[in-house]
BAMARGU-772375 format. One record per residue (C-alpha): residue number from 1; residue in one letter; chain; x, y, z. Coordinates in nm, 2 decimals, m for minus. Each point is the difference from the previous one (the first is absolute). Example, Ala and Ser with C-alpha at 12.3 -4.5 7.8 and 13.67 -1.06 7.14 Angstrom:
<tivexs>
TIVEX resi resn chain   east  north     up
TIVEX    1    A     A   1.23  m0.45   0.78
TIVEX    2    S     A   0.14   0.34  m0.07
</tivexs>
This chain:
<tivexs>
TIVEX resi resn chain   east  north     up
TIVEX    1    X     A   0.00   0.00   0.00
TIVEX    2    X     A   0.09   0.36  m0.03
TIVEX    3    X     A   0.11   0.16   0.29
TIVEX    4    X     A   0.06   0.40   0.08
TIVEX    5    X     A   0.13   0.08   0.27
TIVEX    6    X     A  m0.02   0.37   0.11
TIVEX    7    X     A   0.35   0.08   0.17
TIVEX    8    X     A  m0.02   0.42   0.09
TIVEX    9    X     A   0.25   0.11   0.27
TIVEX   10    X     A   0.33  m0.06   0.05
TIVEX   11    X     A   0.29  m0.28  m0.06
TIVEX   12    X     A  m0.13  m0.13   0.35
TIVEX   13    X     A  m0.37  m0.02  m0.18
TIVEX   14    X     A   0.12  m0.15  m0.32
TIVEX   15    X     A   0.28  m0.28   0.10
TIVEX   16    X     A  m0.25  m0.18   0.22
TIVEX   17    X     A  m0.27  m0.05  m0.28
TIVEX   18    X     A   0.27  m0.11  m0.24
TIVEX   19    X     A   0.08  m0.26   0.23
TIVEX   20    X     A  m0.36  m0.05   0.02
TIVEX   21    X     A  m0.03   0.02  m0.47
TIVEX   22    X     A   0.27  m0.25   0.01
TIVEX   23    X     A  m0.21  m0.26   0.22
TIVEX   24    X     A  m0.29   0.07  m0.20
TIVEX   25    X     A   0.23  m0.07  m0.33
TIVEX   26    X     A   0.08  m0.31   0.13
TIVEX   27    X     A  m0.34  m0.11  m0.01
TIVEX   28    X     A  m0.02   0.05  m0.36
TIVEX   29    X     A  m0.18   0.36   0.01
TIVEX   30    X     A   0.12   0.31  m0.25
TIVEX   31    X     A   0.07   0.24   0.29
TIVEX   32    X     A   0.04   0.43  m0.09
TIVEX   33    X     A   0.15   0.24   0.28
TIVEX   34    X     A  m0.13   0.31  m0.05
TIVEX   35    X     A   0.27   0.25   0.18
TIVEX   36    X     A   0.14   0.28  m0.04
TIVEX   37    X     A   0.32   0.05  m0.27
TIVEX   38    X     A   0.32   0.00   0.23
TIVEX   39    X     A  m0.14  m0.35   0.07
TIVEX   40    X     A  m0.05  m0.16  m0.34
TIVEX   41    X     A   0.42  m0.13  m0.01
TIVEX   42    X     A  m0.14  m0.13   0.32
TIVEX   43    X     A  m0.27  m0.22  m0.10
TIVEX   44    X     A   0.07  m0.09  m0.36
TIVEX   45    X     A   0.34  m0.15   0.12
TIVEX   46    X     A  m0.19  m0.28   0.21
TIVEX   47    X     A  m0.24  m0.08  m0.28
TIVEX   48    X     A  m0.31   0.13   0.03
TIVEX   49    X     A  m0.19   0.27  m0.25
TIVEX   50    X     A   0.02   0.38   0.06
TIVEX   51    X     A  m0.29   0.28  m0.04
TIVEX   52    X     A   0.12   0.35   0.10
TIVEX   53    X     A  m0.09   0.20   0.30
TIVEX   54    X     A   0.06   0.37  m0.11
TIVEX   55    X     A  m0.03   0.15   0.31
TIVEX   56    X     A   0.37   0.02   0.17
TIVEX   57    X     A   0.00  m0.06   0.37
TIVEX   58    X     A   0.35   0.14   0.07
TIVEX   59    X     A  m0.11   0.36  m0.17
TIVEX   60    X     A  m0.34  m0.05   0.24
TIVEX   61    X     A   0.22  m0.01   0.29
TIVEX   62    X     A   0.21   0.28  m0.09
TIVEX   63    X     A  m0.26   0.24  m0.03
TIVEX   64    X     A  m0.14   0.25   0.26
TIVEX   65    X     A  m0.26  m0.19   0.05
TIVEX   66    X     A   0.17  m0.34   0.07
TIVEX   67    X     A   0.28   0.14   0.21
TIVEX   68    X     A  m0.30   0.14   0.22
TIVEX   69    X     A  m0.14  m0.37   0.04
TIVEX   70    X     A   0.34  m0.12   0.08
TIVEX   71    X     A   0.11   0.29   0.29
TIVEX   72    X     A  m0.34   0.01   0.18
TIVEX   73    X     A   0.05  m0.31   0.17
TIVEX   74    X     A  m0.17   0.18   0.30
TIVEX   75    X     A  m0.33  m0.01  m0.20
TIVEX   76    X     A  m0.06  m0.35  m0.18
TIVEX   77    X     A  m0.35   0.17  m0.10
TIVEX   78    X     A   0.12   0.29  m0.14
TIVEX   79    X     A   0.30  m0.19  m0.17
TIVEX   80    X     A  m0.23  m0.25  m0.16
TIVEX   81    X     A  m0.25   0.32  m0.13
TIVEX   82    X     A   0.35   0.11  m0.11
TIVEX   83    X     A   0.08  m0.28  m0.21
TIVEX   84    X     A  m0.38  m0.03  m0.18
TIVEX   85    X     A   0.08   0.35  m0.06
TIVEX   86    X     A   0.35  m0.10  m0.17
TIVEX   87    X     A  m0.13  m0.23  m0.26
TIVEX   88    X     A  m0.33   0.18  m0.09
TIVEX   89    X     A   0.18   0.12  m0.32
TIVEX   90    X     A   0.13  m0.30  m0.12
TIVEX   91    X     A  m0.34  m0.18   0.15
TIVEX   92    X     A  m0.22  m0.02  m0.32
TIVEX   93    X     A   0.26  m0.07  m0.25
TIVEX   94    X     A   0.12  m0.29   0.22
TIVEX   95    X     A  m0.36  m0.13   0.06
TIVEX   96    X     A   0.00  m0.02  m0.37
TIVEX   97    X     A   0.33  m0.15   0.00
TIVEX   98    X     A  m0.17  m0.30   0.19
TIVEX   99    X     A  m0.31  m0.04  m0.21
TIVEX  100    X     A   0.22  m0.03  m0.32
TIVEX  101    X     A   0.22  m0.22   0.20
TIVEX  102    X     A  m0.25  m0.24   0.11
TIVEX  103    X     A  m0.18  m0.02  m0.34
TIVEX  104    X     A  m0.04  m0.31  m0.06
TIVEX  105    X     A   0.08  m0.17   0.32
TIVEX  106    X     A  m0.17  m0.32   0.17
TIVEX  107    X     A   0.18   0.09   0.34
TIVEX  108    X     A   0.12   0.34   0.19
TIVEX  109    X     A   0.17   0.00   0.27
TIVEX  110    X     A   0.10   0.32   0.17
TIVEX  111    X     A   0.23   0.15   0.21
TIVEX  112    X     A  m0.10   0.26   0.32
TIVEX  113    X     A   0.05   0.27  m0.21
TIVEX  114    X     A  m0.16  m0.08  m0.31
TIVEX  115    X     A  m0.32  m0.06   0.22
TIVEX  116    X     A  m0.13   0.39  m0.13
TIVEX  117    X     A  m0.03  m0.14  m0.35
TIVEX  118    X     A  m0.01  m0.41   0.00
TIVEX  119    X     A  m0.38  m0.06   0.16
TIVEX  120    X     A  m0.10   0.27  m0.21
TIVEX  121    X     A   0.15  m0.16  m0.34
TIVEX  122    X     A  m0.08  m0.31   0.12
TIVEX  123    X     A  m0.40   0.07   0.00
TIVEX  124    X     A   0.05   0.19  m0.35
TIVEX  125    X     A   0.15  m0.32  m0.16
TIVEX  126    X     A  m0.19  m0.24   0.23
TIVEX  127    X     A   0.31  m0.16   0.09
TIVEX  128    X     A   0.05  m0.14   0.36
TIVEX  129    X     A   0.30   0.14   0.16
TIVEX  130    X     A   0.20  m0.12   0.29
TIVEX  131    X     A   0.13   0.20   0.27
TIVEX  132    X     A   0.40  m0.02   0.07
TIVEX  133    X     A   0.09   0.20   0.29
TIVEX  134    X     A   0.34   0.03   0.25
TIVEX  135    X     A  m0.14   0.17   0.28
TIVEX  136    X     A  m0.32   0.00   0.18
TIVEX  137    X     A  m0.28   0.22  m0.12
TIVEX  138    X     A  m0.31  m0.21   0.11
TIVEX  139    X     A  m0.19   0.09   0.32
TIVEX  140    X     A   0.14  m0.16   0.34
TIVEX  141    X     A  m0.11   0.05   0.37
TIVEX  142    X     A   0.44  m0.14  m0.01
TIVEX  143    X     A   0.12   0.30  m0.09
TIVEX  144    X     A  m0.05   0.36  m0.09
TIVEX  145    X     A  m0.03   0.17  m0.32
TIVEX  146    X     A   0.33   0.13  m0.18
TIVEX  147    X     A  m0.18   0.35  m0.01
TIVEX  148    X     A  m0.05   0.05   0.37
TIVEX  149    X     A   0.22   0.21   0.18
TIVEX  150    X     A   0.03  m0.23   0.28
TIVEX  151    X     A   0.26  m0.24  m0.09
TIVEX  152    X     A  m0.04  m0.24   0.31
TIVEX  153    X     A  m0.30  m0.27   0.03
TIVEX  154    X     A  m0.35   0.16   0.06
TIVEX  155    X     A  m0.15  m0.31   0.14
TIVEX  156    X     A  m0.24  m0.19  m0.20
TIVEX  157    X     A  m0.32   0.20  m0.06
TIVEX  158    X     A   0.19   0.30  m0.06
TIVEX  159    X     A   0.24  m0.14  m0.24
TIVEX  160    X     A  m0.31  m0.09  m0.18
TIVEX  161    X     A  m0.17   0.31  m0.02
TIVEX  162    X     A   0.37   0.19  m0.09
TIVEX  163    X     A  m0.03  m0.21  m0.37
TIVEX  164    X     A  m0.36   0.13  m0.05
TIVEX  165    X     A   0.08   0.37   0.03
TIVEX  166    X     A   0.25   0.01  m0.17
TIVEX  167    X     A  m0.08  m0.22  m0.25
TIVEX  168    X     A  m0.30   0.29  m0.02
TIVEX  169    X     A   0.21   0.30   0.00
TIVEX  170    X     A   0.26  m0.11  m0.28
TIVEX  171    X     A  m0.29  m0.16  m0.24
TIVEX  172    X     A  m0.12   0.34   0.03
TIVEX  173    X     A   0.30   0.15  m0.11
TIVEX  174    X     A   0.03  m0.21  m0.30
TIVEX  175    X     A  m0.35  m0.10  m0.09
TIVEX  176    X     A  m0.07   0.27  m0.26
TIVEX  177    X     A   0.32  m0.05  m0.17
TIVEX  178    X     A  m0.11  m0.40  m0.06
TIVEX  179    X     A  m0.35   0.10  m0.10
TIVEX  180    X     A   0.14   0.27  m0.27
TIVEX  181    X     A   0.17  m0.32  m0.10
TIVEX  182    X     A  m0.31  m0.24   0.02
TIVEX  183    X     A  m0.23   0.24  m0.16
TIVEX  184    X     A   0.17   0.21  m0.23
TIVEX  185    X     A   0.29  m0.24  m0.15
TIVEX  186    X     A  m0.12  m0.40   0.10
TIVEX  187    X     A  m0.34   0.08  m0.07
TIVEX  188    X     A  m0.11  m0.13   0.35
TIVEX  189    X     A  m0.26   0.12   0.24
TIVEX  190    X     A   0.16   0.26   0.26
TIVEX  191    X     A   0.03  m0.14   0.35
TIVEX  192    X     A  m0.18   0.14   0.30
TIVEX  193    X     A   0.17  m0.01   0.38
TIVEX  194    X     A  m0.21  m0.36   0.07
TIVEX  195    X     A   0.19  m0.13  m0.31
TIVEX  196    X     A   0.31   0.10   0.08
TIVEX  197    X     A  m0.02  m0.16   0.36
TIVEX  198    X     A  m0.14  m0.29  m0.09
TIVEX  199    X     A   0.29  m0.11  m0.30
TIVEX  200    X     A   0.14  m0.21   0.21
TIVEX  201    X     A  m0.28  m0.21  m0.01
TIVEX  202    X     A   0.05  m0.09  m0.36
TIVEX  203    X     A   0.38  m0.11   0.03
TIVEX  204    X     A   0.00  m0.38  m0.13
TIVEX  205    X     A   0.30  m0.08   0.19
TIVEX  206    X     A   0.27   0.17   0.16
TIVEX  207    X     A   0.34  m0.08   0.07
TIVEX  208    X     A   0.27   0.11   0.16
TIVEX  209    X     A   0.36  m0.09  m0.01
TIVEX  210    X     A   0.09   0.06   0.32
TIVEX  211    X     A   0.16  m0.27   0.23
TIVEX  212    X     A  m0.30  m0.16   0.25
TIVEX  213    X     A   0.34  m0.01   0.28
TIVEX  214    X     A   0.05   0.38  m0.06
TIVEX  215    X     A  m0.40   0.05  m0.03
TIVEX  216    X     A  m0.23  m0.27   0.10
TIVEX  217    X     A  m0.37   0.03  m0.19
TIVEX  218    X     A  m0.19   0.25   0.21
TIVEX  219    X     A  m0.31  m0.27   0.17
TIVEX  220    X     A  m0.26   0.28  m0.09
TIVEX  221    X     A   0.10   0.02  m0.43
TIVEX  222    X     A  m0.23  m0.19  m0.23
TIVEX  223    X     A   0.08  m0.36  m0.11
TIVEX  224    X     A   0.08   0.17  m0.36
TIVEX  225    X     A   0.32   0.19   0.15
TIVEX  226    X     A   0.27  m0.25  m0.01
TIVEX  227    X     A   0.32   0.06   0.17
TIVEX  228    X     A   0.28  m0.15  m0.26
TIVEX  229    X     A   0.34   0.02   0.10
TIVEX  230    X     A   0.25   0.23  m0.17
TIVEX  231    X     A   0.03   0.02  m0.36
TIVEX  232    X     A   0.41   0.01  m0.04
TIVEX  233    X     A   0.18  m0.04  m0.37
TIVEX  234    X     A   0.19  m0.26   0.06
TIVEX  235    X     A   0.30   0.10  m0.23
TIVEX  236    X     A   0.13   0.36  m0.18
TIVEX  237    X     A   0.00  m0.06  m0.38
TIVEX  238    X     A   0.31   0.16  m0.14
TIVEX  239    X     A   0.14   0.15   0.33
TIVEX  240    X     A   0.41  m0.06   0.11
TIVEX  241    X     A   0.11   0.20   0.36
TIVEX  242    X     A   0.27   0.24  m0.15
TIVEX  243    X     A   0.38  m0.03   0.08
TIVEX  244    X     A   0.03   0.29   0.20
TIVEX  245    X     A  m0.31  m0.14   0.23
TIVEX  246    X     A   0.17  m0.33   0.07
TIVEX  247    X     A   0.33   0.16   0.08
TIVEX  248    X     A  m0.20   0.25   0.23
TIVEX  249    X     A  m0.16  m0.28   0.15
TIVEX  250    X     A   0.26  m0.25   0.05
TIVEX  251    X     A   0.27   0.30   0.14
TIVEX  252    X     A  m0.19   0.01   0.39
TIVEX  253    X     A  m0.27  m0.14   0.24
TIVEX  254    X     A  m0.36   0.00  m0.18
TIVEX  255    X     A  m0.10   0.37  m0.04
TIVEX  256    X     A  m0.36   0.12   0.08
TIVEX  257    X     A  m0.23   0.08  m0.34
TIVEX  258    X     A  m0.13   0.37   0.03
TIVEX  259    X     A  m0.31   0.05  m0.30
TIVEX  260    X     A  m0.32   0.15  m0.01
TIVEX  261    X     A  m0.10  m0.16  m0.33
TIVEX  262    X     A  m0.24   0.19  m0.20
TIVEX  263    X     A  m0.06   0.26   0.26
TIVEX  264    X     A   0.19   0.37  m0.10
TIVEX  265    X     A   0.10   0.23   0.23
TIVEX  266    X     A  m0.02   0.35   0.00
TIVEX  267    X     A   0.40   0.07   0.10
TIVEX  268    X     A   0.20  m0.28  m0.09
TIVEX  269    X     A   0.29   0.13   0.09
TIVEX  270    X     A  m0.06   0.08   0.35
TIVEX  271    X     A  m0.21  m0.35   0.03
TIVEX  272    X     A   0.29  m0.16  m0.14
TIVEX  273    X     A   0.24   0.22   0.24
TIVEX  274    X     A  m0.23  m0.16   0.28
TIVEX  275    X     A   0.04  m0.35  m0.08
TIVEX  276    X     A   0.39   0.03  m0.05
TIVEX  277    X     A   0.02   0.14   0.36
TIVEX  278    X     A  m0.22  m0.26   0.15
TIVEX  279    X     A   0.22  m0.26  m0.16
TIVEX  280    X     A   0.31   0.15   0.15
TIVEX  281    X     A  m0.17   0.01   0.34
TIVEX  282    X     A  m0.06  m0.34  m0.02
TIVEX  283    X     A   0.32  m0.10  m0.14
TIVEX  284    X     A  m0.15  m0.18  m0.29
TIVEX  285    X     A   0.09  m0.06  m0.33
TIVEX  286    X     A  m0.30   0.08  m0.26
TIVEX  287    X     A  m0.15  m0.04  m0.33
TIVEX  288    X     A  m0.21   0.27  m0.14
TIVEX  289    X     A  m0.30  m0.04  m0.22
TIVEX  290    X     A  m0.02   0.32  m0.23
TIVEX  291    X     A  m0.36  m0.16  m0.10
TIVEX  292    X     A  m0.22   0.30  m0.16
TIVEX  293    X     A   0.21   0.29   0.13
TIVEX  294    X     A  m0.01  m0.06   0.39
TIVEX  295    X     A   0.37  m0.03   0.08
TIVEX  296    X     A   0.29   0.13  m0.17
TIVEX  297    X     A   0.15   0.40  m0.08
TIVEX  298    X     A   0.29  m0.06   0.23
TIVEX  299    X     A   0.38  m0.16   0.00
TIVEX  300    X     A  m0.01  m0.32   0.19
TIVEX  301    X     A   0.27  m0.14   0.24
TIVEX  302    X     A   0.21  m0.33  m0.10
TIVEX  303    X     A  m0.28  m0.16   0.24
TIVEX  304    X     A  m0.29   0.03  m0.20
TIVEX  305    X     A  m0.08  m0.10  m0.36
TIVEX  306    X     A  m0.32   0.21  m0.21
TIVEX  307    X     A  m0.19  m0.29  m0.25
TIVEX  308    X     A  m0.28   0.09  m0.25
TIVEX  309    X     A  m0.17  m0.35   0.05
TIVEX  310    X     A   0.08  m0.35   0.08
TIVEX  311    X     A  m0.26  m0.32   0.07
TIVEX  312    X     A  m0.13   0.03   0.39
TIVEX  313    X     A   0.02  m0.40  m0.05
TIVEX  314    X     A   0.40   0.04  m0.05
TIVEX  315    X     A   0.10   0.31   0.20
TIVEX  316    X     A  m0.20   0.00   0.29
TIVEX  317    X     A   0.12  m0.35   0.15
TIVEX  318    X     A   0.40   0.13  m0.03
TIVEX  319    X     A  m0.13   0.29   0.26
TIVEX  320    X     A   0.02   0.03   0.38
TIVEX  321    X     A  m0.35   0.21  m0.05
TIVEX  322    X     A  m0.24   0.18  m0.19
TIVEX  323    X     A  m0.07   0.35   0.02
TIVEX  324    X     A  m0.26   0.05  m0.21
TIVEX  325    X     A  m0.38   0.19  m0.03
TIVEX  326    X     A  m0.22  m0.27   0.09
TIVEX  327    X     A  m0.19  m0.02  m0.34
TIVEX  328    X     A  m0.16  m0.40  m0.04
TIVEX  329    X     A   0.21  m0.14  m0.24
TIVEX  330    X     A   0.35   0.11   0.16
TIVEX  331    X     A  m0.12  m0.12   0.31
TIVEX  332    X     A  m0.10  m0.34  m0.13
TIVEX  333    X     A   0.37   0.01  m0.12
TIVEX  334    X     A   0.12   0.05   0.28
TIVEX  335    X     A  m0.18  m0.22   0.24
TIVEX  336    X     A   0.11  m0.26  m0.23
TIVEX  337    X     A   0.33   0.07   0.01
TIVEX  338    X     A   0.02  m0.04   0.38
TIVEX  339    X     A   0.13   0.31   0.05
TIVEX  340    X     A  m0.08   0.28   0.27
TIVEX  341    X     A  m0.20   0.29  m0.14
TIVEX  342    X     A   0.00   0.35   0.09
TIVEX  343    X     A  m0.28   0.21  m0.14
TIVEX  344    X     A   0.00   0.34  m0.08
TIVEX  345    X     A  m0.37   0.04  m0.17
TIVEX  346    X     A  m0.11   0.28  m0.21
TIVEX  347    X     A  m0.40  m0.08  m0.05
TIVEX  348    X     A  m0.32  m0.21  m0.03
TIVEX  349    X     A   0.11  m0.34   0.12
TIVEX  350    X     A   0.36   0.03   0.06
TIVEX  351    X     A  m0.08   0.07   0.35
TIVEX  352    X     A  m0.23  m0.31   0.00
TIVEX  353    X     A   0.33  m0.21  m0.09
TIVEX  354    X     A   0.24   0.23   0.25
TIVEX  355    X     A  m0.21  m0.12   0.25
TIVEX  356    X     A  m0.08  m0.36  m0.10
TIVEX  357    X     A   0.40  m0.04  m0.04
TIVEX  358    X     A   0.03   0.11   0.39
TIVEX  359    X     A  m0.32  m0.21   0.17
TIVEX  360    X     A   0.13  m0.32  m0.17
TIVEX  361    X     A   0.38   0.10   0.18
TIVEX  362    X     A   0.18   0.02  m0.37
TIVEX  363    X     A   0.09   0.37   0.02
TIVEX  364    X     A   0.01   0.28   0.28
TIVEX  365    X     A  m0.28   0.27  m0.01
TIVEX  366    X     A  m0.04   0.20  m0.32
TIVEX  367    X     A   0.11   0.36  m0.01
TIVEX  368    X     A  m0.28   0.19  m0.21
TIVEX  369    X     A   0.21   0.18  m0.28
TIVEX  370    X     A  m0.10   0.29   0.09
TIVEX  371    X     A   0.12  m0.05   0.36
TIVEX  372    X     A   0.37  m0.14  m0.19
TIVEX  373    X     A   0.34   0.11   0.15
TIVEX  374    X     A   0.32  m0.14  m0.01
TIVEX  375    X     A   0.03  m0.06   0.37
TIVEX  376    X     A  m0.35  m0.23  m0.04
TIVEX  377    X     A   0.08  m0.16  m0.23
TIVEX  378    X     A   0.37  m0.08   0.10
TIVEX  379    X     A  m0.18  m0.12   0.34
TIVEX  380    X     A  m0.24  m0.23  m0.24
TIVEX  381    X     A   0.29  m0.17  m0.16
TIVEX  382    X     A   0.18  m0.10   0.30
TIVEX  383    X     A  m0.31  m0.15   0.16
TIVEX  384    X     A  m0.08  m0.18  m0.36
TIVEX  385    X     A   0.37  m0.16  m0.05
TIVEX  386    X     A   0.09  m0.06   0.34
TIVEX  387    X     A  m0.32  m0.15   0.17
TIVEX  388    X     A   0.07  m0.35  m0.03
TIVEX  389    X     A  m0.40  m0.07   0.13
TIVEX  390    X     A  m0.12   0.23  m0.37
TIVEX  391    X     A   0.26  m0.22  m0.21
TIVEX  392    X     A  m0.12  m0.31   0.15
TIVEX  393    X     A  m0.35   0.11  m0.06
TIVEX  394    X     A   0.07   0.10  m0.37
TIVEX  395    X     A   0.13  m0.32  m0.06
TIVEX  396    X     A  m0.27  m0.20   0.10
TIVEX  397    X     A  m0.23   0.19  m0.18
TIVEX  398    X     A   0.18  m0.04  m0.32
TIVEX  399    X     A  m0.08  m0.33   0.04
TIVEX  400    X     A  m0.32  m0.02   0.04
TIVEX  401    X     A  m0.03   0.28  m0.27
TIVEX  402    X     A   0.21  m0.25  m0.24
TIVEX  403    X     A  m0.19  m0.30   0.04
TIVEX  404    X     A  m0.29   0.18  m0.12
TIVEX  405    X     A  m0.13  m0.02  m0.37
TIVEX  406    X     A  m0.14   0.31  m0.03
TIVEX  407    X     A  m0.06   0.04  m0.43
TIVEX  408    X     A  m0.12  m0.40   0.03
TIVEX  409    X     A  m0.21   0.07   0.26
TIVEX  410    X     A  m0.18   0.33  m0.23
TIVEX  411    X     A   0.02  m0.18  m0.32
TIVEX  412    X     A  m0.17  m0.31   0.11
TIVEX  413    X     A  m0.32   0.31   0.16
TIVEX  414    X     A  m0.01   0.11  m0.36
TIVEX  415    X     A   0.00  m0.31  m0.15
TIVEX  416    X     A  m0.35  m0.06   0.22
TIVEX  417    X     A  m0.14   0.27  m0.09
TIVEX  418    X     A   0.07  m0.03  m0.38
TIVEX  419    X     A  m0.18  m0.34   0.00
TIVEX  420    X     A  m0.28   0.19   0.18
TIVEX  421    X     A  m0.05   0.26  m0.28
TIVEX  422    X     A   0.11  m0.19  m0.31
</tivexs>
């Protein structure tokens, strides 16, 4: 069968559900990614079919509007009505990207942020589509919304009612840029407040790839959610560690990794400046992820190494710890590396994972970015490569985390539910 899958976000987004297109390929099924164009290399080398994206995430980022999502870390509200207000302009030309995309398709599956367009082309087409998500974004009395201020555990009830309102609040920020959509370009009905709350009720199936040991299945989630296991690529097509990397690595002790991924700052330089001094203070080694223009600006010591990119699967085992922002996908690597994890998160669930990493003893607490200093974070590494009870815990959960078949366990869900709708 003909399978789309909607990948919009980052290379933390897109790697996950091309581990997830390659189980589906094995299966026999014609599987498309639909991404975004610094990621079609990406995909193409591991085989499976390419529709462009235009939109460009890193440039989304960059802009006003983006760096005021990622700095108001004090506000998740406001810094999620941030970010709808970042990709409004790019928001109907990449809701059209989708529908061309998924025409003709017998299958979508989606990733979180391709949810604003997928149900929508999915009714258009009459196509059933599949939920693929990394982080929790379903109702729970377990834990609060992403977009409450209060970062601890409401308690149960509270939790609850924390989804609803905000669930409210941001489909009201967003709704009439979906029906403008709907109405004037997918020739659909507009959708009034009920509508909008209700959606969820029309998911087929959901799945997350997120590990059960890291996140069991919430007891109050429908029977249709179905908690996976991660979704890693098992191997880097066309990827060699470069000279200079292996002499860095093999000249000391292990260093610690220092990347923010696809997050930007607004002064790399003095964040970069920051990090250099907190590995000094700590008297670590390091390996710096430049990523999408976090790090970097400044002459480094004979300690520490700058990198563009590298597999988390290869790199991240060869460090002492992870410094890193806490976003889904690096923190699946990470956990699976065994390694201790400090995390510095910018927005939406990053905190989520900052604190996840500390309650299950794999990581000290997270230091909000905003909240970053050099004397924190040199504090943070100490406790992260010298806590023999965090490395013992990180090790044990890599196991669990390794004997897990996450893409299996999703492919064999989708499977069902194809024999269900053929």
């Amino acid at each position: 069968m003909k399978i789309t899958i909607l990948a919009i976000g980052s290379r933390g987004d897109v790697q996950p559900l091309v581990a997830l297109g390659l189980g589906l390929k094995s299966k026999g099924h014609d599987v498309t990614v639909a991404t975004h164009a610094i990621f079609e290399g990406f995909v193409q080398s591991h085989g499976l079919g390419f529709f462009l994206i235009k939109a460009d995430p890193k440039k989304t980022l960059e802009s006003r509007a983006g760096q005021e999502a990622l700095k108001n870390g004090a506000s998740p509200l406001r810094s999620w009505i941030n970010f709808i207000r970042m990709v409004r302009p790019s928001f109907i030309q990449t809701g059209l990207d989708c529908l061309d995309a998924c025409n003709p398709s017998d299958l979508i599956v989606y990733s979180p942020f391709s949810t604003f367009f997928a149900l929508h082309v999915s009714e258009k087409l009459n196509v059933p589509a599949v939920a693929a998500y990394l982080a929790p974004t379903h109702p729970t009395k377990q834990i609060p919304s992403f977009l409450s201020p209060t970062q601890g555990n409401l308690g149960g009830m509270l939790n609850l009612f924390s989804w609803t309102i905000y669930d409210v609040i941001t489909s009201l920020s967003y709704r009439p840029i979906i029906n403008e959509l709907r109405s004037k370009y997918f020739g659909l009905p507009p959708l009034g407040i009920a509508s909008f709350q209700s959606r969820r009720n029309k998911e087929m199936l959901v799945l997350y790839g997120i590990s059960p040991s890291v996140f069991p299945k919430p007891r109050d989630w429908r029977e249709n959610i179905k908690v996976t296991g991660y979704w890693f690529l098992e191997n880097e097509s066309g990827w060699s560690p470069p000279a200079e990397l292996l002499e860095f690595l093999s000249g000391g002790t292990p260093p610690v990794y220092i990347g923010f991924g696809s997050m930007t700052a607004h002064d790399p330089k003095s964040l970069t400046e920051t990090v250099l001094k907190a590995l000094e203070l700590s008297n670590q080694r390091g390996v710096l992820l430049n990523g999408w223009g976090c790090l970097g600006g400044v002459g480094l010591p004979d300690s520490v190494i700058e990198i563009d990119s590298a597999p988390h699967s290869w790199l991240f085992p060869r460090m002492a710890a992870v410094v890193h922002h806490g976003g889904a996908g690096t923190t699946a690597s990470v956990l699976r590396a065994g390694k201790p994890s400090v995390v510095v998160p910018f927005f939406v669930d990053q905190p989520f994972w900052g604190r996840r990493v500390s309650e299950l003893g794999v990581g000290p607490k997270p230091i909000p970015f905003k909240e970053l200093s050099a004397e924190r974070l040199a504090t943070s590494i100490n406790i992260a490569v010298n806590n023999t009870e965090i490395q013992v815990n990180a090790t044990e959960l890599s196991e669990k985390i390794r004997a897990e078949k996450g893409v299996a366990n999703a492919v064999e869900q989708i499977e069902n539910l194809l024999s269900q709708v053929r």
